[in-house]
C-alpha positions as CSV (number, residue, x, y, z in Angstrom):
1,X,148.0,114.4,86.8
2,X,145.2,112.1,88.3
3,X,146.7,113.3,91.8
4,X,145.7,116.9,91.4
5,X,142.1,116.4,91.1
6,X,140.0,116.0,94.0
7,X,137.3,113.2,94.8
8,X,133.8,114.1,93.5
9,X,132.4,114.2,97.0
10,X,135.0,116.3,98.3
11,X,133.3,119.1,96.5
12,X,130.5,120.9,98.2
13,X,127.3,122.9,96.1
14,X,126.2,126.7,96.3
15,X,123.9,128.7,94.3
16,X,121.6,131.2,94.0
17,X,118.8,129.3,91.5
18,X,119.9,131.0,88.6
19,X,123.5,129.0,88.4
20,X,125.7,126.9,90.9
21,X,129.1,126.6,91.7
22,X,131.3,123.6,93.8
23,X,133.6,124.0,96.0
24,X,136.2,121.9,97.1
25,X,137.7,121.2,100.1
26,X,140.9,123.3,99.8
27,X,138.7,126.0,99.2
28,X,139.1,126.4,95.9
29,X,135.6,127.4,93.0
30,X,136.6,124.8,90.3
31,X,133.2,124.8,88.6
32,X,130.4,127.9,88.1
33,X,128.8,128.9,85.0
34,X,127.8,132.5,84.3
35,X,124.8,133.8,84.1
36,X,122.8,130.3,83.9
37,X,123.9,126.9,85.3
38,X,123.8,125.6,81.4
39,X,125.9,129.0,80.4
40,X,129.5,128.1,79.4
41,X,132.0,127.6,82.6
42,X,134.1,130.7,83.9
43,X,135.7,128.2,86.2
44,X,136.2,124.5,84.9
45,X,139.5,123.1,87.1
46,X,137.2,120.3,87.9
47,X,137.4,119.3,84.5
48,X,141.0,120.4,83.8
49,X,143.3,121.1,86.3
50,X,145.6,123.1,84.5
51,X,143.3,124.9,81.4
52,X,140.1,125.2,83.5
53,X,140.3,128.2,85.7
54,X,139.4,128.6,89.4
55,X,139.4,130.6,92.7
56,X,140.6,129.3,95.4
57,X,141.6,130.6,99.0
58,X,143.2,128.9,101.3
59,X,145.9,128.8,104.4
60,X,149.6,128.4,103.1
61,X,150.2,125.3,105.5
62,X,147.0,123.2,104.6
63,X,145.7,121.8,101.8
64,X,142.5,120.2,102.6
65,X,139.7,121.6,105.4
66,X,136.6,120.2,107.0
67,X,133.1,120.8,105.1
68,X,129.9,121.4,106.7
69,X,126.4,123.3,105.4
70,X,124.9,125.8,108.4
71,X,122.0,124.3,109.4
72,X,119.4,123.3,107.1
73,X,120.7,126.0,104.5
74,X,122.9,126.1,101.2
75,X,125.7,128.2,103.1
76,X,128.6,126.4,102.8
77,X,131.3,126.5,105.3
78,X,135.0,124.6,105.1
79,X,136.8,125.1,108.5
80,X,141.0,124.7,108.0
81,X,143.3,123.8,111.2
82,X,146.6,124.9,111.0
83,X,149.7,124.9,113.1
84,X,149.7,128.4,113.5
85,X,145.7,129.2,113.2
86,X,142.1,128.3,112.5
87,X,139.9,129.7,109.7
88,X,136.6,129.3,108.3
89,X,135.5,130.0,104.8
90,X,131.9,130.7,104.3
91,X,130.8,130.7,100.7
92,X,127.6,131.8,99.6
93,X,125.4,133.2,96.6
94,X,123.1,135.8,97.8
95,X,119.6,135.0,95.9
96,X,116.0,136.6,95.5
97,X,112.9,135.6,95.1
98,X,113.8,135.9,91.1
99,X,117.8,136.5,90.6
100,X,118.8,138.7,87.8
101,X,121.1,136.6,85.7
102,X,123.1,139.3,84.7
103,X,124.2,140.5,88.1
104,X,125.6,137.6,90.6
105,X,128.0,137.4,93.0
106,X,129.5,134.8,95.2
107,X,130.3,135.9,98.5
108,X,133.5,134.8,100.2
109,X,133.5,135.5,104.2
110,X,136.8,134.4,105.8
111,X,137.4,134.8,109.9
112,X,140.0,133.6,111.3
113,X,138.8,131.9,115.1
114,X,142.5,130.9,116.2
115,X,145.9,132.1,116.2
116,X,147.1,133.6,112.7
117,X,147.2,132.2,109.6
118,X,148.8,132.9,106.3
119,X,146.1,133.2,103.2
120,X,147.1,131.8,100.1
121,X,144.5,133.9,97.4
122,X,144.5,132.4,93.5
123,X,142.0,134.0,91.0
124,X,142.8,132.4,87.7
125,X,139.3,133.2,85.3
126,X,138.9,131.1,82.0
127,X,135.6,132.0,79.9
128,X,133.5,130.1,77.3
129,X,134.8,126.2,78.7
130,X,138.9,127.9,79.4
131,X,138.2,128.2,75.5
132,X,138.8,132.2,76.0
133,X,141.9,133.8,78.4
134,X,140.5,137.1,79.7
135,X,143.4,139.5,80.6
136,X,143.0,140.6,84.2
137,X,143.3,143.8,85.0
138,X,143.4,146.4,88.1
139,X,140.4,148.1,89.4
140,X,139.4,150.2,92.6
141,X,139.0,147.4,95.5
142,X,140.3,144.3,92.9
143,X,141.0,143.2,89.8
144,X,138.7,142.5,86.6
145,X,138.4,140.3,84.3
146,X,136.3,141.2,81.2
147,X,135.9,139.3,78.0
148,X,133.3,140.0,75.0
149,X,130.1,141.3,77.0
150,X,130.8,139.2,80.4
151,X,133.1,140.7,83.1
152,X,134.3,139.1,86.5
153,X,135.0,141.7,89.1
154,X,137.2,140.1,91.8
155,X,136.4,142.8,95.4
156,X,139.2,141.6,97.7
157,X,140.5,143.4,101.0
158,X,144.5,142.8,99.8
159,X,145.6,143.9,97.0
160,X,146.5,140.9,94.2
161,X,149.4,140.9,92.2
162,X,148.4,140.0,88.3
163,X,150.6,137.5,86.8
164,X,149.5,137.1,83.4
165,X,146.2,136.1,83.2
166,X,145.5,135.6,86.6
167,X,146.1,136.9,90.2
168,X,147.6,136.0,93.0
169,X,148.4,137.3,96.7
170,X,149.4,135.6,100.3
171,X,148.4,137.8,103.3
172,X,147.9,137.2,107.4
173,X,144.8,136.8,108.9
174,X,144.9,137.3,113.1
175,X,142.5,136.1,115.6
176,X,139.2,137.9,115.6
177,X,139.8,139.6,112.1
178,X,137.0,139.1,109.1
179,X,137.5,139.2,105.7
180,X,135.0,139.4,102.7
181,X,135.9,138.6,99.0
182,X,133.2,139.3,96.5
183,X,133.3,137.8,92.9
184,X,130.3,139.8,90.8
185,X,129.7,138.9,87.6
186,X,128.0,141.5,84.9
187,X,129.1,144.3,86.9
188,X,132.1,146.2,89.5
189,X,130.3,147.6,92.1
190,X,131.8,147.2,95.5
191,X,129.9,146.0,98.4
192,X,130.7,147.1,102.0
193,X,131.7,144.6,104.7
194,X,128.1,145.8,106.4
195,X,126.3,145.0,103.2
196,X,127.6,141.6,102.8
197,X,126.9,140.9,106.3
198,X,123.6,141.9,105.4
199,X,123.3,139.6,102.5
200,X,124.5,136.5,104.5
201,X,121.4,137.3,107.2
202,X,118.7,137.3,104.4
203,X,120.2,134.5,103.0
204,X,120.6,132.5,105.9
205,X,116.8,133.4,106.9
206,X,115.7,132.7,103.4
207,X,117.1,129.1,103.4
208,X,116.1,128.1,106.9
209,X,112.2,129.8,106.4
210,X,112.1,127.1,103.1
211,X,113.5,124.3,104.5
212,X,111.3,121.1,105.6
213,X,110.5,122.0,109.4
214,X,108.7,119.4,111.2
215,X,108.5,117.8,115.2
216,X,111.0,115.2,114.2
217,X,109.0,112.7,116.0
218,X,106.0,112.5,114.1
219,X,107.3,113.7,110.9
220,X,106.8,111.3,107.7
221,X,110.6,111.3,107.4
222,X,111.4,110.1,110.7
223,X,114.1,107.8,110.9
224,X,117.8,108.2,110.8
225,X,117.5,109.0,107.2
226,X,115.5,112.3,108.1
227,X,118.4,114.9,108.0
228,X,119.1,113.4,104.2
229,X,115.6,114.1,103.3
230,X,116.3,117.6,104.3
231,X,119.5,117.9,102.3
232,X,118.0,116.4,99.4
233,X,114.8,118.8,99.4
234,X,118.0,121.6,99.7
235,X,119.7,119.8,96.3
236,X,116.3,120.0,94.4
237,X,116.0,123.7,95.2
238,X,119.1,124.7,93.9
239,X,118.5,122.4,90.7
240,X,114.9,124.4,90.0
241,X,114.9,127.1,87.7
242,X,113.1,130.0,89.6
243,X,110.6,131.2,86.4
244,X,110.2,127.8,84.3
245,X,110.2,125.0,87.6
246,X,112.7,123.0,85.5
247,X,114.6,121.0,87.1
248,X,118.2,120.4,85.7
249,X,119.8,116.2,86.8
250,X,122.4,117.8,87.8
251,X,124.8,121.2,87.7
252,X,127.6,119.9,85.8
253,X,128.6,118.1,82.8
254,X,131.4,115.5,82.2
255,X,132.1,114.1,85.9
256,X,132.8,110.4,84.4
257,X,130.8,107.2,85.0
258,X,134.2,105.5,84.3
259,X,137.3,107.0,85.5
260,X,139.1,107.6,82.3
261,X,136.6,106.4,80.2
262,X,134.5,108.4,77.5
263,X,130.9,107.6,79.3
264,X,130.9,111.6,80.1
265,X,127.4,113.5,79.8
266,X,126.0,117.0,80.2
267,X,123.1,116.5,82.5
268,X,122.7,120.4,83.0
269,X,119.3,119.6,81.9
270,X,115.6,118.8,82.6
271,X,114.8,115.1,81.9
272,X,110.9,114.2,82.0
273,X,111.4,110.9,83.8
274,X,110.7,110.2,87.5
275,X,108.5,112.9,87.0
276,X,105.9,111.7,89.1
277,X,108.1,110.6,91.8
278,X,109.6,114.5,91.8
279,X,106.2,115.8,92.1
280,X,105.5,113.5,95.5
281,X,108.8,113.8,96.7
282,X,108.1,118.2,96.9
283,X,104.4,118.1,98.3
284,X,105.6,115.3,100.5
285,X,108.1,118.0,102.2
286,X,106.1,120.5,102.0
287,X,107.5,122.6,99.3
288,X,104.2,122.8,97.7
289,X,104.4,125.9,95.4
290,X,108.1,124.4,93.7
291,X,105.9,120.5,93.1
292,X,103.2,122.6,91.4
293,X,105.6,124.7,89.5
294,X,107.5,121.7,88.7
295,X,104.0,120.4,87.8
296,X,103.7,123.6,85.4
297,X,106.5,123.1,83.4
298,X,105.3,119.5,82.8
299,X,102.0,121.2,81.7
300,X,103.5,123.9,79.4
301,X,105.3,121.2,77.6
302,X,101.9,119.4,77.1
303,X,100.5,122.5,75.4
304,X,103.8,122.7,73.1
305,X,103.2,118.8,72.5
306,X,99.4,119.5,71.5
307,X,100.0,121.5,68.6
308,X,102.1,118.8,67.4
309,X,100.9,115.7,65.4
310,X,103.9,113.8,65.4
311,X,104.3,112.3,68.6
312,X,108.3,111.7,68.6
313,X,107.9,115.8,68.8
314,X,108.2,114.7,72.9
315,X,111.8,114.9,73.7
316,X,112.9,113.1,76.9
317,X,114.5,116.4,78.2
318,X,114.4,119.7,77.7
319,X,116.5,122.9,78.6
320,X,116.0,124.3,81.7
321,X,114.6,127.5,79.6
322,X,112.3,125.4,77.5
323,X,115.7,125.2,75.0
324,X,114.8,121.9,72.3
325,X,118.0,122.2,70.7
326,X,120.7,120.1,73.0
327,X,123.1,119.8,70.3
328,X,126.4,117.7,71.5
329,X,129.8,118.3,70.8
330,X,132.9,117.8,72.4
331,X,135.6,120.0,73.7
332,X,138.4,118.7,72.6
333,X,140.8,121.2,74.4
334,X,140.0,120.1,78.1
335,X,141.4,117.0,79.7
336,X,138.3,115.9,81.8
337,X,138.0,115.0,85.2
338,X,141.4,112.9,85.7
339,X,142.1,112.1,81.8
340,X,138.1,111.2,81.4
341,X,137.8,112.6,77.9
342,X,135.7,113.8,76.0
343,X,134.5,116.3,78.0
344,X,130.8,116.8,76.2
345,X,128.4,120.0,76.4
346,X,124.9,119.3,75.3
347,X,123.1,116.1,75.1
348,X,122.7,114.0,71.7
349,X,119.6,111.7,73.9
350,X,117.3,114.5,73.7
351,X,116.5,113.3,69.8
352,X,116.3,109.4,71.0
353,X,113.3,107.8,70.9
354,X,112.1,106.7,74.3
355,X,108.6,105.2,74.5
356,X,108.9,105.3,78.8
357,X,108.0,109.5,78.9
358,X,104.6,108.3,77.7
359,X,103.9,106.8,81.0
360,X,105.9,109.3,82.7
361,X,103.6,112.1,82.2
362,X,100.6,110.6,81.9
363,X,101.3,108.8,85.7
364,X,102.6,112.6,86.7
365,X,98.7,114.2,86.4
366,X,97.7,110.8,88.0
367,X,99.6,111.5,91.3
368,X,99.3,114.9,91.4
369,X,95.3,114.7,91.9
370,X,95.6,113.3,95.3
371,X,97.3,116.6,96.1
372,X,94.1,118.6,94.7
373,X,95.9,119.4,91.4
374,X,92.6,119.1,88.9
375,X,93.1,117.8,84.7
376,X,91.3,120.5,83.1
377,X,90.1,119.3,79.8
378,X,93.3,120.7,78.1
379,X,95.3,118.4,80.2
380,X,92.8,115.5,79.2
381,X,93.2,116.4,75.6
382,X,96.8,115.9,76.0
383,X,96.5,112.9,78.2
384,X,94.5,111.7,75.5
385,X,96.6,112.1,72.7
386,X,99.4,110.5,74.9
387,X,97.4,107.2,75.5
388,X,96.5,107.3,71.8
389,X,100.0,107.1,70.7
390,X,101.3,104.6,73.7
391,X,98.1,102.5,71.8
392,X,99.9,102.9,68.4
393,X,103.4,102.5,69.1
394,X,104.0,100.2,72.0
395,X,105.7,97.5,70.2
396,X,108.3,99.4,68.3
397,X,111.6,99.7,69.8
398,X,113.2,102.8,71.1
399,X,116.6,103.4,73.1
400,X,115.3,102.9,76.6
401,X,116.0,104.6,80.1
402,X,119.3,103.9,79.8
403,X,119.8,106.0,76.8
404,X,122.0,103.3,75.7
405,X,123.9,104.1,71.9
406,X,123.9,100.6,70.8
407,X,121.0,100.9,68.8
408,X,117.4,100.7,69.4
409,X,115.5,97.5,70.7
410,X,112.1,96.0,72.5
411,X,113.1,97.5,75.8
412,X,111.0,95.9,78.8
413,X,111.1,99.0,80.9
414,X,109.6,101.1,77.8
415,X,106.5,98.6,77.5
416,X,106.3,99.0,81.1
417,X,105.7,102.9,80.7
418,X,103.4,102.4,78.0
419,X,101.4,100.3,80.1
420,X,101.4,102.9,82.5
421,X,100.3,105.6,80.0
422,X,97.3,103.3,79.0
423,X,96.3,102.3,82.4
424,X,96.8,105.7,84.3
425,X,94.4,107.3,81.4
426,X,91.9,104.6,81.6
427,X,91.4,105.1,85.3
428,X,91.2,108.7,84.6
429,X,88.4,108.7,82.0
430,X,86.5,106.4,83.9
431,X,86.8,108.1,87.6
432,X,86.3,111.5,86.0
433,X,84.1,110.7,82.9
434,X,86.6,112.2,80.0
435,X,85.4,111.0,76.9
436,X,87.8,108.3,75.6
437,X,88.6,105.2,73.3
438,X,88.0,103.1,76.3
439,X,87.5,99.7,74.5
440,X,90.6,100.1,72.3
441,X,92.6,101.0,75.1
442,X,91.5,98.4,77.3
443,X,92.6,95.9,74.0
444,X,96.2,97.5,74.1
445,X,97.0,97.3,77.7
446,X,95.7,93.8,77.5
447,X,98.6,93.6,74.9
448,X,101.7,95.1,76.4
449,X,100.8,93.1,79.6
450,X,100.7,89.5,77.9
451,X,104.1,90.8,75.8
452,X,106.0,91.7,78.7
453,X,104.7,88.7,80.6
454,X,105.5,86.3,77.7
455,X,108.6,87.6,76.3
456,X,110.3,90.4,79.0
457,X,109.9,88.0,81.7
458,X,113.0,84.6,81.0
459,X,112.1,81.9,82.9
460,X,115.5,80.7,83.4
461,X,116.8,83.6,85.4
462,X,113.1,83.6,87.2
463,X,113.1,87.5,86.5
464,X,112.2,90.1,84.3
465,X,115.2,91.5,81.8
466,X,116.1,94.2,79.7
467,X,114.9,93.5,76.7
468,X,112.1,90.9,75.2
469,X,114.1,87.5,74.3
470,X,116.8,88.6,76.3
471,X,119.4,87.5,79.2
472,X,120.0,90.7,80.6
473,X,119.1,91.7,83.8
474,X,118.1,95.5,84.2
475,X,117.2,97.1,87.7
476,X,114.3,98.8,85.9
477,X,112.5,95.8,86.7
478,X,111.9,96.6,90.0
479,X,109.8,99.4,89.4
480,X,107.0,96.3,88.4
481,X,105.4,96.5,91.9
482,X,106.0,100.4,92.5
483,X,104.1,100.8,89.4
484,X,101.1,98.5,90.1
485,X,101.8,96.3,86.7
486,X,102.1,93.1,89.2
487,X,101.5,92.8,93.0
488,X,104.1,92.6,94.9
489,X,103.7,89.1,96.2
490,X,104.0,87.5,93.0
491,X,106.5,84.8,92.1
492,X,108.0,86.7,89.2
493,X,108.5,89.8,91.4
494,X,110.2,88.1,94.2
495,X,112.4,86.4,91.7
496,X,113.1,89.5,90.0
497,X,114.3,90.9,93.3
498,X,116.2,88.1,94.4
499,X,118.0,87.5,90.5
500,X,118.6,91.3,91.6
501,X,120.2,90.9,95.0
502,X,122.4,87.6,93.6
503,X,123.1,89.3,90.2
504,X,123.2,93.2,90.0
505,X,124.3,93.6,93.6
506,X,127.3,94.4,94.8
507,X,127.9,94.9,99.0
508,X,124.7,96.5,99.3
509,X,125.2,99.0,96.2
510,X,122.9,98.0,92.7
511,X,124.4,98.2,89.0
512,X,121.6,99.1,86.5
513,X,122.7,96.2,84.7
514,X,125.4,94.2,83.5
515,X,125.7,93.7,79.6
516,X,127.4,95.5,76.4
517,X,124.9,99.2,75.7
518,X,127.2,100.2,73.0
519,X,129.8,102.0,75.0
520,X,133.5,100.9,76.2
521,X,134.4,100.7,80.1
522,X,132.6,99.7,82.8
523,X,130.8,101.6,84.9
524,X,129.7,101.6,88.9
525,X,127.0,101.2,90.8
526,X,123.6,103.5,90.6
527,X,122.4,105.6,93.5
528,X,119.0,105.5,92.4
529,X,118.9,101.9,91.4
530,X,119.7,100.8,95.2
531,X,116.8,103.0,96.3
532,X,114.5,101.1,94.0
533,X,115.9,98.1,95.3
534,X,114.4,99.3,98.9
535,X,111.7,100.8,97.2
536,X,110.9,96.9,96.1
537,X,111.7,95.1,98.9
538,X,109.5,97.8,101.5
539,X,106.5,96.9,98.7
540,X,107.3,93.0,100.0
541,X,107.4,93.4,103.1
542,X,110.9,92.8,103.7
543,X,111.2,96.0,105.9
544,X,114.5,94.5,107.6
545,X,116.7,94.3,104.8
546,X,115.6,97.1,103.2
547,X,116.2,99.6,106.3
548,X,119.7,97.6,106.1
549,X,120.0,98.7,102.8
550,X,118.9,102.2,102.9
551,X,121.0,102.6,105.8
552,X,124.5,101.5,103.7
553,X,124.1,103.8,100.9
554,X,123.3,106.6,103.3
555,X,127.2,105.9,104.4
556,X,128.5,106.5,100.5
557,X,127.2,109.8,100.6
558,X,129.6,113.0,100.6
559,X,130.5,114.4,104.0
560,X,127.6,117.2,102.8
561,X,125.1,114.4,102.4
562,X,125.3,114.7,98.7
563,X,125.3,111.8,96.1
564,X,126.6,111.7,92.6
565,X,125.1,109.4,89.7
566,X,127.1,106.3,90.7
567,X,129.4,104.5,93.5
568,X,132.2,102.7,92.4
569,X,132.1,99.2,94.7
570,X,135.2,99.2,95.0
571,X,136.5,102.4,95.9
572,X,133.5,103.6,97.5
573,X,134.3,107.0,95.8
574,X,131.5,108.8,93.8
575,X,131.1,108.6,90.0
576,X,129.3,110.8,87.2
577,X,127.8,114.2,87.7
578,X,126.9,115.6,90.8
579,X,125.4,116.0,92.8
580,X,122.4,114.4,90.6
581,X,118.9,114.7,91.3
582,X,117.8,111.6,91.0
583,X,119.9,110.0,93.0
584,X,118.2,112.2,95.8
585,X,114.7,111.9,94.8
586,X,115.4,108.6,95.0
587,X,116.1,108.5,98.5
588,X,113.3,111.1,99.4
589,X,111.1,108.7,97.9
590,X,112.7,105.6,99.7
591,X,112.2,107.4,102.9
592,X,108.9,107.9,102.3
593,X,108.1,104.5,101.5
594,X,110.0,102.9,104.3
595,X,109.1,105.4,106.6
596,X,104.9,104.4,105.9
597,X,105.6,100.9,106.3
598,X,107.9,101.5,109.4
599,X,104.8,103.9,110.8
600,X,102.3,101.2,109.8
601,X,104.1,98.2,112.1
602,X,104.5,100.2,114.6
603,X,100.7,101.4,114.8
604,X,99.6,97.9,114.3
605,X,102.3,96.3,117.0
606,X,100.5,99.3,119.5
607,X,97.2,98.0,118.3
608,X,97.8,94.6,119.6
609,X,99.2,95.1,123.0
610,X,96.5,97.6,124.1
């Protein structure tokens, strides 16, 4: 059965900000959720081939095409060679500045450039997770597929023939000939070939008028990572929830970390951490308004916090509505991405305790500043309150970054956050004159930093580990530098990144760490660990190795320039859901950094010779 499924990053991404749907390469929609990306699946193949449901359109004679975006836009375009023809697919979900949920449509535009070529058409809906089989029925111009109060209207030039519950046609396309196939949900109006033609022109014009522009040669990007900048910025957008500035991890749930393992999350949510980095990754593109309505949501969450006492009220992530109630369960009826089972909706890690959003949120308001974004005394009373309870409850343990679920311990990372929390908010009241505890905080960052230099630091390995007393190492630790807690020139750094490079490294490609979290299997490499790995070694001047670096895991990503949550070494093929945000704010920011440091030598280098 494993054979049927595609490879994660032969799948490309559309949406329209409301909801997304991939693609794969033999043209076929095996994942969209209607009417919100964290809305039950209409089509889940990608998570079981056979129960799943999907749409897919294709030439008889070929099973796999070539996919590229156009330009710098979320149109999606898979071109299929033939013996007998050539055809291209362009897939697209028209948008507005604020898409109506309840009326969608993905837009299907097929042409054929060469010869002729037989169409193979399959429209197999499956609502609620394939849980419900809508009948499908005839109407004028298609066929419809209604269930409870949803309906998929299927527009398609040939007429289908219904099999069951699904519908299926094969037809000839000729040289020169266009053909559109509209899939509306919520409602069955047709669209003329004129209108969707329309539709494609505004959409096209909105993505290219908001994607980073720049004279390549003196942009802050420059390098030949710039284009995957670009992409990346075009990922987050699609991620962003249009009225909230939520921005989901990623649009799917289940892709595995381990191929037939049970390490399968729902990430169609909005975590709090790297929320700082987010926010300077946006302004640093220019996509000011989504980084300060990104910075909003982080804002209206502080105003929910402050009429809470109890400060484990903060949940590490929230739903992309402002949903608290993440529930998990398993669907026990799907088979998950090649046998990886259980497929999982919702997210149990929303109720773990993790001390690290403290620093988070408190080092978001910090960056932001430099970008004019002012802390009005409501943010201050929050910050406050933040930096109070960082104070109180640094030394208790919590589950970590990792989310692990083998219990709760003294993770090194989480003091490292609460560190941040308590230094971030001192700076703050003493640049801007808040009113604060200043003395008592100034004892308890004193405190964290001799504990994590005593106990999270094992002098035997020469680095910094997972957890105080342990032997574990734990790519966190290379956030040390980035976040100011040590400089980096300092022994225990450069051990830390060298214990890294021997330990946690695998032909160019970093594991988070390597030790028992509570769960079977193990899994691969993480994208956004090998960027903090560059991140790290840029901060040490190592500017060599990490370009080397940068430049390798820039070749594991999709055709599309997309990256999942991991890399299996081994393979080289993509692992976990995708494609994730992280991952690519971790190489905006990498970019960034490198490209500074890259800018600075050569500024310097032209200082000398004139």
């Amino acid at each position: 059965m494993a054979r049927n499924y595609k490879r994660i990053e032969d799948y490309g991404l559309i949406g329209n900000l409301a909801t997304c749907a991939l693609i794969g390469r033999d043209g076929s929609i095996d994942w969209c959720c209607f009417p919100h990306m964290e809305s039950p699946s209409v089509f889940a193949a990608i998570l079981d081939v056979e129960k799943g449901g999907h749409f897919r359109i294709k030439p008889r004679e070929s099973s796999l095409g070539q996919q590229t975006y156009v330009d710098n836009t979320n149109i999606l375009q898979t071109t299929f060679e033939t013996p007998s023809g050539v055809i291209t697919i362009t897939d697209f979900m028209p948008l507005t500045e604020h898409p109506d949920p309840l009326h969608q449509v993905i837009l299907r535009k097929v042409a054929c450039l060469q010869g002729s070529v037989d169409l193979e058409i399959e429209f197999k809906p499956r609502f609620d997770y394939a849980r419900a089989v809508p009948s499908v029925e005839r109407a004028p111009e298609g066929v419809v597929a209604p269930w409870q109060d949803h309906v998929l209207f299927l527009q398609s030039p040939y007429p289908l023939q219904i099999r069951g519950e699904e519908a299926r046609g094969i037809y000839s396309i000729n040289e020169g000939e266009t053909q559109w196939f509209a899939l509306r949900y919520g409602d069955r109006d047709p669209l003329s070939s004129e209108e969707c033609e329309g539709l494609l022109d505004t959409s096209t014009k909105f993505w290219l008028e908001w994607a980073h522009d720049c004279q390549r040669d003196r942009c802050i990007f420059r390098g030949p990572w710039h284009d995957h900048v670009v992409r990346s910025g075009l990922v987050l957008k699609l991620l962003t929830h249009p009225q909230t500035g939520a921005i989901a991890a990623a649009p799917t749930t289940s892709l595995p970390e381990v191929i037939g393992g049970v390490r399968n999350w729902d990430y169609r949510f909005a975590w709090i951490r790297d929320a700082s980095f987010t926010v300077q990754s946006l302004y640093n593109l220019g996509h000011v308004e989504e980084a300060r309505q990104y910075f909003q949501w982080l804002r209206g969450l502080c105003r929910e916090f402050g009429d809470h006492e109890d400060h484990l009220h903060i949940q590490v992530m929230y739903g992309l509505h402002g949903e608290q109630d993440l529930e998990e369960h398993e669907l026990d009826h799907l088979a998950g991405y090649r046998g990886s089972a259980p497929v999982r909706v919702g997210n149990a890690a929303a109720q773990q305790i993790q001390l690290d959003v403290y620093g988070e949120l408190v080092n978001a308001f910090y960056e932001t500043r430099r970008y004019g974004e002012e802390t009005s005394p409501g943010d201050w009373q929050f910050i406050r309150k933040i930096a109070n309870t960082a104070s109180e409850t640094w030394d208790t343990v919590d589950s970590g970054i990792w989310e692990v679920r083998g219990g709760p311990t003294h993770f090194t990372y989480s003091k490292l956050m609460c560190w941040v929390a308590l230094d971030r908010s001192l700076k703050m009241a003493e640049t801007q004159g808040f009113e604060a505890p200043l003395e008592e905080w100034k004892r308890s960052r004193a405190a964290v930093r001799k504990a994590i230099l005593e106990r999270g630091f094992n002098q035997r390995l020469n680095s910094f580990v997972q957890a105080f007393d342990s032997e574990v190492l734990d790519a966190s630790s290379l956030l040390i530098p980035v976040l100011g807690f040590l400089p980096p020139d300092d022994p225990r750094v450069q051990g830390t990144i060298e214990a890294t490079l021997q330990h946690l490294t695998v032909d160019g490609l970093v594991y988070r760490y390597v030790g028992d979290d509570g769960l079977p299997g193990k899994e691969g490499t993480f994208v956004l660990c090998t960027f903090w790995l560059v991140d790290a070694l840029v901060l040490s001047g190592q500017l060599e190795k990490a370009e080397e670096l940068l430049l390798g895991i820039l070749e594991h990503a999709s055709p599309l320039g997309l990256f999942a949550e991991q890399i299996d070494p081994g393979s080289g093929d993509q692992l976990g859901n995708y494609p994730q945000a992280f991952s690519h704010i971790g190489l905006m920011s990498s970019a960034l950094r490198l490209g500074w440091a890259l800018a600075t030598k050569r500024a310097a280098r032209a200082g000398k010779e004139e």
